[in-house]
N, C-alpha and C positions, 0 to 999 in steps of 0.2 A: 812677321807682320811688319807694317814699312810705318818707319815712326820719322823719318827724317828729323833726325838730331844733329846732324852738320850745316855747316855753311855750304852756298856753290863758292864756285870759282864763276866771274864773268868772264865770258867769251859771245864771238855770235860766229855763225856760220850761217852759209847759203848754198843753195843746190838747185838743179831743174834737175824735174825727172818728166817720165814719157803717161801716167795718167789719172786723173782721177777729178774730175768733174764738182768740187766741193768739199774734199774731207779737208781737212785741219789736224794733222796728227799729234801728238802731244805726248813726246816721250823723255819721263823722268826716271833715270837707270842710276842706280842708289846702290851700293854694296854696303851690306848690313849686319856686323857678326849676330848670329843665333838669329834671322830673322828671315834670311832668303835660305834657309834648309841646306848650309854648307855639313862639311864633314867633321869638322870639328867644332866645338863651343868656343875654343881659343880664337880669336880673330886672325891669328896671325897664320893661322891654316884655314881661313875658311875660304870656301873656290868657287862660291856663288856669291852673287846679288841679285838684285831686283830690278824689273824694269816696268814702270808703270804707263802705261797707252790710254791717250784722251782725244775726242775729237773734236774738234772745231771748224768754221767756216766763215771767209768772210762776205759780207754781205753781197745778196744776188738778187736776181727777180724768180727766185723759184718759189712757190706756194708749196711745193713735199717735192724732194730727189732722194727718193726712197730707193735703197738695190741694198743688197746682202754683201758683207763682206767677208769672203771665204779665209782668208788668211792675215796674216799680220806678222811677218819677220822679221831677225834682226840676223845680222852676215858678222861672224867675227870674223878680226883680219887672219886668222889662219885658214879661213872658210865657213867653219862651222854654222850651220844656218843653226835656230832659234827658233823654235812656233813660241808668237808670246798671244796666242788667241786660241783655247780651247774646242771654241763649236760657230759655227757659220750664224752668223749676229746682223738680223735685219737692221738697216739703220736710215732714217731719215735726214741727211745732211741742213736741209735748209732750216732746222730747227736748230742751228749751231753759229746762224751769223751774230750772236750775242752772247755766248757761253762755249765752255768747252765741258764737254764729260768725258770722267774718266771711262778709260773702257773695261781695263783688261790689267793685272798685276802678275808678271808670271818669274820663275826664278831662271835666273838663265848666269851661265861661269861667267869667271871676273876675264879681265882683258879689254883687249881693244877693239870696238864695232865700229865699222867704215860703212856699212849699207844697211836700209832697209828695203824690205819688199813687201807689197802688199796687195792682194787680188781683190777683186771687185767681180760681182757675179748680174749682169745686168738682163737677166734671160726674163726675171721676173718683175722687172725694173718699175717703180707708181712714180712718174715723172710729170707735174703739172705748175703751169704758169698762169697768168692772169691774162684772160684776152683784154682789147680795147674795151671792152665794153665794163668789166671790172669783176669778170666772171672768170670761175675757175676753170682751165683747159688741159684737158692731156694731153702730153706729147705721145703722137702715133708713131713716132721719125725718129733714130737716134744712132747717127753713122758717127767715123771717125775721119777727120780729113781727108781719105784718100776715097771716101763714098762709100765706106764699107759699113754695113749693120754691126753696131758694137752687142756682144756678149760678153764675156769672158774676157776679163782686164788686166794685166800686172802690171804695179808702178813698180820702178825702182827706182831707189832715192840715194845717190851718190852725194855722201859731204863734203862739205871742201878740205875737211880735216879730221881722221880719225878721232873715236869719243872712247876714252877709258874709262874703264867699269875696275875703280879699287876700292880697298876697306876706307872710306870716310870720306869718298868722293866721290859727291851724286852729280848728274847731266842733267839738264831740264830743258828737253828739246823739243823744239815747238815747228812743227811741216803745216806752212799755212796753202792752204790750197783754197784757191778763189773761185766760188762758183761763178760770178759775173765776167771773168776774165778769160776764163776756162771752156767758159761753152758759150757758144754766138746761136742763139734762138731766133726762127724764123717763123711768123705769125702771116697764112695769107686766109683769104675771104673775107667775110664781110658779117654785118648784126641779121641780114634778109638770110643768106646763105649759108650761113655758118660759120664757122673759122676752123684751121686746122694748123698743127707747130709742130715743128720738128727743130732739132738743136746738132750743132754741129761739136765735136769735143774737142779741144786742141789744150791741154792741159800746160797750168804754170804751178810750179811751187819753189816755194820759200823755205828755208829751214833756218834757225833763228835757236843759241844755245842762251840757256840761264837766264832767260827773258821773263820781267814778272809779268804776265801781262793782264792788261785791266780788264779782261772778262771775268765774268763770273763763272765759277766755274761749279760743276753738280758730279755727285757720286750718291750712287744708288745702289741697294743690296737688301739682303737681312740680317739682322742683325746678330753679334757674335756675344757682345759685354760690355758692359755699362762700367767706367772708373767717377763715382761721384765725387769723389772725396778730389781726383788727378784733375777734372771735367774733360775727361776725355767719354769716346769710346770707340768700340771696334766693329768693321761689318766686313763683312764677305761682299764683295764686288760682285753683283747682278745685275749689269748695263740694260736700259732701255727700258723694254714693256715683259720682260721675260718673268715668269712665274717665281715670287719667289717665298716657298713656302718651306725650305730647307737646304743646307747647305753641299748636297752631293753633287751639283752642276758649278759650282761655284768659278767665277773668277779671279781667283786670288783675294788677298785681304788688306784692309787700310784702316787708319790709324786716323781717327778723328778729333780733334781740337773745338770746344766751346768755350764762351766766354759769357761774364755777368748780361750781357746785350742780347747773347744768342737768342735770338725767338723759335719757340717749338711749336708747332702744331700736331698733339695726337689725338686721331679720334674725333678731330672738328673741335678740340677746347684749346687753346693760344694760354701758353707760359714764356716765362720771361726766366732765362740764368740757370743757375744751380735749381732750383724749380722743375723744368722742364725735363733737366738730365734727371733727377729724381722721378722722375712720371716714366721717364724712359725707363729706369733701371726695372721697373717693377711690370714690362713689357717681356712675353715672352721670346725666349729666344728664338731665333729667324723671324722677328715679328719686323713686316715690309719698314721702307727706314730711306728717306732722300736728306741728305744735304748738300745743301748751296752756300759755298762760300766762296773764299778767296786762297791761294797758292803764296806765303811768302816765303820770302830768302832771309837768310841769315837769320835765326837759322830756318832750315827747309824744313815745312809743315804746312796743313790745311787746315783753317780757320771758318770752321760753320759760322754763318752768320743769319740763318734758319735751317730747319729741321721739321722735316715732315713726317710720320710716323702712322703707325697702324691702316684705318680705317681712310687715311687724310693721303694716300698713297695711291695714285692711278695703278690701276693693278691688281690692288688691293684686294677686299671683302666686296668693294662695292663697281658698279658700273662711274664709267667717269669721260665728261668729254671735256676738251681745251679749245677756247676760243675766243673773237671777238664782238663784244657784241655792237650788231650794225644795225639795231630796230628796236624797240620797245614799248610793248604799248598793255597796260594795267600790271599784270605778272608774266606776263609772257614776252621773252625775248626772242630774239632771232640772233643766233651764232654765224658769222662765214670763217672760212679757213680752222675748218673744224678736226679734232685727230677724236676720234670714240674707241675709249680702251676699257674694254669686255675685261668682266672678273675674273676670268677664264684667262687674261694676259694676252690675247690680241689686239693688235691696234689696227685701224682701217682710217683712212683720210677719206672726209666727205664734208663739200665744202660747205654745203647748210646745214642746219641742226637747230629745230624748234626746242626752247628750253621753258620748261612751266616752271616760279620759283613759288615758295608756298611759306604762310608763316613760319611752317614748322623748319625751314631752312636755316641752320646757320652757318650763320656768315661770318669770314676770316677777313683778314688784308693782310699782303702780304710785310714782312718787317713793322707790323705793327700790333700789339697787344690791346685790349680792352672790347668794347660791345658795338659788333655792327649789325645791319639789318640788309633787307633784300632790298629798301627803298634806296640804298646808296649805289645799285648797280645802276651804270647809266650806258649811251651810247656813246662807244669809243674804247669801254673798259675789256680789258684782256683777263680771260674769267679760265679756273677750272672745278667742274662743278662736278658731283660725287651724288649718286644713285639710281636710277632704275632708266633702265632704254623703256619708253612706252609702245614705238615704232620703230619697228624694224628696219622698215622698208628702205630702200637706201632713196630713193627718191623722194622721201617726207622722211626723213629719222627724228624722230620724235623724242623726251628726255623730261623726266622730273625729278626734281629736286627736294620734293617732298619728303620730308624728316632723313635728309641728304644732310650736303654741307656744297658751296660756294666759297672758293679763295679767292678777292680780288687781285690781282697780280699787276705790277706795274706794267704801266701801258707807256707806248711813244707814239708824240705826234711830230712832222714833219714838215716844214714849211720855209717858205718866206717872210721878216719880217718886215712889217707894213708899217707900226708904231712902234717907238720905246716909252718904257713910262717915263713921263715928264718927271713925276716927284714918287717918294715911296707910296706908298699904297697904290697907285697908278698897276695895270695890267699893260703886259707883253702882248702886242694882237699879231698874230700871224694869216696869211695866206696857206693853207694846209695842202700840201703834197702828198700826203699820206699817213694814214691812221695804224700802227700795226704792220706797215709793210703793206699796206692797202692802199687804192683808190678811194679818197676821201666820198667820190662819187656814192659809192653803194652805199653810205650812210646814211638812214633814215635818222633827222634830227628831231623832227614833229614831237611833237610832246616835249623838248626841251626846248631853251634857248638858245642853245649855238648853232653856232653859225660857219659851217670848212671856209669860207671867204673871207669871215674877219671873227679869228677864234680867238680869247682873249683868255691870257695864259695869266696864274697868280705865281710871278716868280720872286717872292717874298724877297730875302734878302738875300738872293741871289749873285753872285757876282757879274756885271753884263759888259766889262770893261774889253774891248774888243769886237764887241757883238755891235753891229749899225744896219739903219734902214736897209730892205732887200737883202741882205744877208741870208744866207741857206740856213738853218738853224734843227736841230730836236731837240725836244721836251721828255723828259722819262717823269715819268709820276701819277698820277691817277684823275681821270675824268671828275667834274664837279657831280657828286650826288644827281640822282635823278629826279625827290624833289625840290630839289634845290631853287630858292626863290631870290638867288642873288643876282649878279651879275659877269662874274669871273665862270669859265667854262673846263679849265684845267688849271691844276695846284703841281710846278712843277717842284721836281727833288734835286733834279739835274737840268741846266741847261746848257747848250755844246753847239757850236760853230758845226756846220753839216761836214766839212773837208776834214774835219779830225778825229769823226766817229770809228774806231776800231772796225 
C-alpha cells in the first residue's frame, strides 16, 4: 500500500509529446519496502515500487471530452514497458481543469523510466462545447492537423531527464496537457439554422517534477480499513463512475491521511474529525468512499480535507446528477451542464436536467458542517444531488430528490471588476463573464436579486491588494441563499486575479 513517508527531491522537468487533447497526467513513482509486492521484506532486496497515475487538465472551453483511455505506460530505460492501467477507463477530461484524480496505482521494478505512453481510444468519443448562443454542442468533426479523422491515439511523452524509481525516493510527476491550447474548435451556422463544430487537435504538454500543485485533488474506491486511533485509512483505487461494490477490479491501493478539520459526509449526515472516521470505521468494507484533498511534500502524503461516503457517493445505492443550477422557481430547479450517474455506475452527459427538491431533502455544503435546507440553493450554485431519475427521456430528464440528499458544492463566478469596496463591509461588484464555466447569459435570475452585469460579491476579509477596477477576477465560494433578503449575491472563500488561476 503507498503510504509516502519520504521527502521528494525538487526538480522540474519539460517535455512535448505528439497527443492528447486535455489529460493532465500525474505520476507519483515511490519505491516502498513491503508495500509495492517486492521479493523480499528487507528493503535492501526489494525490486519494486510504485507508480501512482492522476489526471488533470487545464482550463478549456469544453462542456464533456469524454474518450476511453486504453492504455497508460511507463518505458524503463533498459526498455521494459510497464502497463500501470489495468482495463480501458472511460474518462471525461474537462471535469479536470480544477482538480486532478488519481487514476491508477500499479507495482512496476525499481530503476530508471525515461518515457511514458499513453493511448486514447476516440472511436466512441462525447465531445461538446457551448455554442454562441450558450447551449450545449456536439462536436460531429474531430481530425488531426493533417485532415485526418482521429481514432486511435498514442502519446509519447519523452523527459528531458531520466526519473529513478529507488528505496526512499519518490517522483511526483505532473504531464499537463491543455485542452484550450491543444485543440482549435470551429463553430459555423447560425441560432435560425443551427450550428455545427468540429475541433482540430494539435497537442502541447508539459511535464513538471515534485511540483505541489494547488489543485485539489480527489481519489475514489471502496473501501479497505479504517485506522481510527492513526486517522488514517485505506481504499482500493476505483477511478471515475465504475462500480464499486468489491475489490476484484481494483486499481491498486492508497493510503489516506485525515485531520481534526476533515469533514465527512456519509449517508447525507456531515461530521467533523475523529467523528466522522469513527462513522466510517463502522462502514462496511468496499463500502463506495471519495476524498478530496490535497498532495503535500515533505513529507509525501494526501491530506482529506472531505470525505464522502456510502449513500453520499455518485455511483453509489442511489441515482445522482452533477450540475449548475441556471433557474429556479418554488422547488423546482433547472440544472445545465449536467453528468447523470445511474446506480448501475454509468454516467451520460446531458445538458439539462429538471431537478424537484422536497422537504424531505437533505441538504449538505460542501467543507462545512451543521444544518442546511433546500431554501439555500439558489441560481449560480454548483449542486450534486442524490435520488431517483423520474424521466428518462433524454430530451426532458427529469430527477427528484425526495428523501435524497443535495451537496452544495463551491461554485466560481467570473468577471470584471467594476467597484471595489470603499470601506469593510462594502461588496465587490463584478461584470460576470461566467458562472461555472458558463455563459452568464443562460442564467435565469428572476426570483432572486442578482444581477450578471453588476454582481455584488461579499469578500469579507479578503485580501484585495493587487486586485483594481476592470481587472479579470474569480470568486470560488457559494451563491447567496435563495431567500435571501439581503443585498450581497455571492460570499466569496477565494478571491484570484483571472491570469493566475491554475
Amino acid at each position: 500500500m503507498i503510504k509516502f513517508p519520504y521527502p521528494g527531491e525538487p526538480a522540474r522537468k519539460r517535455g512535448l509529446a505528439g497527443w492528447l487533447a486535455g489529460l493532465v497526467g500525474l505520476l507519483l513513482i515511490a519505491s516502498l519496502a513491503g508495500c509495492g509486492g517486492g521479493s523480499s521484506t528487507d528493503s535492501q532486496t526489494t525490486t519494486t515500487g510504485t507508480a501512482v497515475v492522476g489526471l488533470t487538465d487545464a482550463p478549456g472551453d469544453f462542456l464533456t471530452y469524454t474518450v476511453d483511455v486504453l492504455s497508460i505506460k511507463l518505458v524503463h530505460a533498459n526498455g521494459t514497458v510497464v502497463e500501470t492501467l489495468p482495463l480501458k477507463t472511460r474518462v471525461d477530461f474537462a471535469q479536470y481543469t480544477d482538480m486532478t484524480e488519481f487514476l491508477t496505482a500499479a507495482t512496476v521494478p525499481l530503476g530508471t523510466y525515461k518515457q511514458a505512453i499513453v493511448t486514447l481510444d476516440y472511436s466512441n468519443a462525447d465531445i461538446e462545447v457551448e455554442d454562441p448562443d450558450g447551449n450545449a454542442l456536439k462536436v460531429s468533426d474531430i481530425k488531426d492537423t493533417q485532415g485526418n479523422p482521429v481514432t486511435t491515439m498514442q502519446m509519447q511523452v519523452q523527459l528531458d531527464k531520466n526519473v529513478p524509481v529507488a528505496i526512499g525516493l519518490p517522483r511526483y510527476i505532473m504531464f499537463d496537457f491543455n485542452l484550450e491550447q491543444s485543440n482549435q474548435v470551429n463553430i459555423t451556422g447560425d441560432s435560425t439554422n443551427g450550428y455545427s463544430a468540429a475541433i482540430t487537435v494539435e497537442p502541447v504538454l508539459i511535464a513538471t517534477v515534485d511540483k505541489q500543485s494547488p489543485k485539489q485533488h480527489r481519489l475514489r474506491g471502496p473501501l479497505k480499513s479504517v485506522d481510527v486511533a492513526a486517522g488514517t485509512y485505506d481504499l482500493y483505487i476505483r477511478p471515475y463512475f465504475r462500480r464499486m461494490l468489491n475489490a476484484a477490479d481494483v486499481y491498486g491501493e492508497f493510503h489516506v491521511y485525515t485531520s481534526s478539520t476533515t469533514v465527512f459526509e456519509i449517508d447525507g449526515i456531515t461530521y467533523t474529525g475523529s467523528a466522522g472516521l469513527s462513522v466510517l470505521a463502522n462502514e462496511s468494507q468496499y463500502t463506495a468512499v471519495v476524498a478530496i484533498g490535497k498532495l503535500l511534500l515533505n513529507p509525501l502524503r494526501f491530506e482529506a480535507d472531505e470525505v464522502h461516503a456510502g449513500t453520499s457517493v455518485p455511483g453509489g445505492t442511489m441515482d445522482a446528477v452533477k450540475g449548475s443550477v441556471i433557474a429556479r422557481s418554488g422547488d423546482v430547479v433547472t440544472l445545465r451542464g449536467a453528468t447523470l450517474i445511474r446506480n448501475d455506475g454509468t454516467a451520460v452527459f446531458n445538458d439539462n436536467v429538471t431537478l424537484t427538491l422536497d422537504n424531505s431533502t437533505t441538504v449538505t455544503k460542501e467543507l462545512a458542517a451543521g444544518t442546511h435546507t433546500i431554501d439555500e440553493i439558489s441560481v449560480g450554485q454548483r449542486i450534486t444531488a442524490f435520488g431517483t431519475v423520474t424521466n428518462s427521456d433524454t430530451s426532458h430528464l427529469q430527477f427528484s430528490a425526495a428523501n435524497g440528499y443535495v451537496r452544495m458544492e463551491l461554485s466560481q463566478v467570473r468577471g470584471h471588476v467594476t467597484t471595489l469596496p470603499a470601506m469593510a463591509g462594502d461588496y465587490l461588484v463584478m461584470n460576470l463573464t461566467a458562472i461555472n464555466g458558463r455563459n452568464p447569459a443562460i442564467y435565469d435570475f428572476t426570483n432572486t436579486q442578482a444581477s450578471a452585469s453588476s454582481y455584488d460579491i461579499n469578500v469579507g476579509s479578503l485580501d484585495l491588494s493587487g486586485i483594481a477596477a476592470s481587472d479579470d477576477v474569480a470568486a470560488r465560494g457559494f451563491p447567496t441563499p435563495f431567500t435571501n433578503t439581503g443585498t450581497d449575491d455571492f460570499t466569496a472563500q477565494t478571491l484570484i486575479q483571472y491570469k493566475t488561476i491554475p
